[in-house]
VOGU-3710 file (C-alpha; in Angstrom, 3 decimals, decimal comma):
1> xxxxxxxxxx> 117,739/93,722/116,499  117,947/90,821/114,451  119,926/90,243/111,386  119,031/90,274/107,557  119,957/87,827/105,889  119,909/88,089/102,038  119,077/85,075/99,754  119,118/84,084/96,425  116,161/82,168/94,385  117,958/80,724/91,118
11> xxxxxxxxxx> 116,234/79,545/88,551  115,432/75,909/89,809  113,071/77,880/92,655  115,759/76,945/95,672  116,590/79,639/97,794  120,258/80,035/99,361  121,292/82,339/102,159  124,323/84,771/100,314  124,538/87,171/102,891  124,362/88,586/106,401
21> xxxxxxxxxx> 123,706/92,217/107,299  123,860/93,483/111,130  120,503/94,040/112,030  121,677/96,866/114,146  122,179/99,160/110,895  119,493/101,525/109,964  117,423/100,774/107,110  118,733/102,822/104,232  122,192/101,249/105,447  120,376/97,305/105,334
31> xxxxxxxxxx> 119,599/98,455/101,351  122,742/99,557/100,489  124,493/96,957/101,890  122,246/94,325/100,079  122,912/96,110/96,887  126,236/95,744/97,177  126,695/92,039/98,362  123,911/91,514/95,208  126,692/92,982/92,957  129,333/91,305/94,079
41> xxxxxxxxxx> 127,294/87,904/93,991  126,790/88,744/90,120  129,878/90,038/89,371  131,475/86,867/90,352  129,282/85,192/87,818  129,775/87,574/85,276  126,200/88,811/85,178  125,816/92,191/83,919  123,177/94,089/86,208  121,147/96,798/83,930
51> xxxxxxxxxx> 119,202/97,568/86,722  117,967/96,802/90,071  113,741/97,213/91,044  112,921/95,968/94,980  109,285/95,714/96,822  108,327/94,456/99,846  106,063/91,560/100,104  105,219/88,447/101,872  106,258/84,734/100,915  105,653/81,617/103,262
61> xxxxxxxxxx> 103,895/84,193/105,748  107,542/86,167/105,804  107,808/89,610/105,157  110,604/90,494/102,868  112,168/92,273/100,161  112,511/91,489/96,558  115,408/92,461/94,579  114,771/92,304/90,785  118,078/92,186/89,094  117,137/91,738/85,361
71> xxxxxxxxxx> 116,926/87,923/85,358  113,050/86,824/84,016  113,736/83,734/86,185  116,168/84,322/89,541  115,543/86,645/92,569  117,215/88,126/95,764  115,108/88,218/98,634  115,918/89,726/102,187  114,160/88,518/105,475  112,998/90,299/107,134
81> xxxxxxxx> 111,381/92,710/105,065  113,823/96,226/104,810  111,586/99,343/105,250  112,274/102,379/103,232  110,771/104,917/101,188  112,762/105,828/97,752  112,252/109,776/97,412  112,870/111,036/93,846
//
């Protein structure tokens, strides 16, 4: 399977690749791990995450993922798109 490959959108609209995830991991394991390299990423930079919202959608004729981490302005995105279903 291929990889996904997490990516950050800053403010100036540039995207940079931050992470890797095996592609062979299932789905809810592909989240989780991009959860955690997203805290790490703003830990680093002393960002304080108050909470993280994610949808799937489709940019540049990708499917993929968006992370919202509380920034108005800056994004995560993972490519492909990770399927799940959130059950509360």
């Amino acid at each position: 399977m291929k990889d996904t490959i997490l990516y950050f959108k800053g403010s100036n609209g540039k995207m940079r690749k931050i992470a890797e995830i095996a592609g062979d991991k299932t789905d809810s394991e592909k989240k989780a791990d991009a959860l955690s390299e997203i805290n790490k990423f703003c830990e680093e930079r002393d960002f304080t995450i108050h909470y993280i919202r994610s949808w799937n959608t489709v940019q540049d004729e990708k499917p993929m993922t968006v992370f919202d981490a509380g920034s108005h302005t800056e994004f995560f995105y993972a490519e492909p798109a990770i399927e799940y279903i959130d059950i509360w």
